[in-house]
N, C-alpha and C positions, 0 to 999 in steps of 0.2 A: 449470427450475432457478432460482434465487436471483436470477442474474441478469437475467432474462426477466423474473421475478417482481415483482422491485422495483426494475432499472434501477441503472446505475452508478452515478449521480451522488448515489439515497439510500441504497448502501453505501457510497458514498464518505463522505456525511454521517453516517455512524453512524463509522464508523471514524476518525473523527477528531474526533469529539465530546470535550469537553476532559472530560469528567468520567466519560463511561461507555467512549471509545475507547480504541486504543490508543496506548503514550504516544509523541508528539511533543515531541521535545526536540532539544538541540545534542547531538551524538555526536562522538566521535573517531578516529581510525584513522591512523595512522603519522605523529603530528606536525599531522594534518592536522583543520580543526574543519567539519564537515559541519551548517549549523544545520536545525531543524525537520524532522527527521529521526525515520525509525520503522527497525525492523528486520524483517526479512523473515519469521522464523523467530515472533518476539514477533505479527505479525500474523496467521501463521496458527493459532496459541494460541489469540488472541483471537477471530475465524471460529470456531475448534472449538467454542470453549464459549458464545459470541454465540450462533452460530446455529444451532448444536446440526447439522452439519455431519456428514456419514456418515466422509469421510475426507481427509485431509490436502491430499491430490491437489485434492479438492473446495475447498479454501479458495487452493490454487496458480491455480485454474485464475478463480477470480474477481477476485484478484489480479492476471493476466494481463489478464483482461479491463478493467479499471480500468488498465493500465498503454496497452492498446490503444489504450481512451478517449480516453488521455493528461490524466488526472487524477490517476495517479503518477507516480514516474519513478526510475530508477536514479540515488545523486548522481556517477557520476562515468558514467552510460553506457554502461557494461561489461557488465550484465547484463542478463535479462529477472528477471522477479520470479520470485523461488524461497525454499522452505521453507527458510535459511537467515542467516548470522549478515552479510547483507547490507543497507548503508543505502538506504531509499526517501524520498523528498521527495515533495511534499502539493503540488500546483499549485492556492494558493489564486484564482489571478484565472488563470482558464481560458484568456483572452484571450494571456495571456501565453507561451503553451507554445511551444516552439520547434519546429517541423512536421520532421519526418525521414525526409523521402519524397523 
């Protein structure tokens, strides 16, 4: 699989490539401003047609993997990554990720 294939950390770099990824920006959700944020739903879009992906499932499930990593993250921690109209954050300095074990 994709993952095996090529490792989290260069789908993680593809997918957040400012010019070919998908898009990272400030987002908003009930008052509240979430910055450098992607959406869950808009990621596995972009999986589908990047990497020419068989099925949706298949782009959840790499996403999950990347979230395992802990090179994404839910911005409020409520969720696992899913095909949906949900915010994710980009742990640009790895070093930094808060462990949740």
């Amino acid at each position: 699989d994709m993952v095996e294939t090529y490792g989290v950390q260069q789908l993680l770099t593809a997918l957040k490539d400012p010019t070919t990824g998908v898009s990272i920006k400030t987002r908003s959700y009930k008052l509240r401003k979430f910055p450098d944020c992607f959406v869950g739903r808009d990621a596995v879009d972009w999986m589908m047609t990047t990497w020419e992906l068989g099925t949706r499932e298949d782009a959840v499930f790499i996403g999950q993997a990347l979230m395992k990593a802990r090179l994404i993250y839910h911005v409020t921690d409520d969720h696992d990554f899913k095909d949906d109209y949900l915010f994710f954050g980009v742990r640009f300095n790895i070093d930094a990720a808060p462990r949740s074990d």
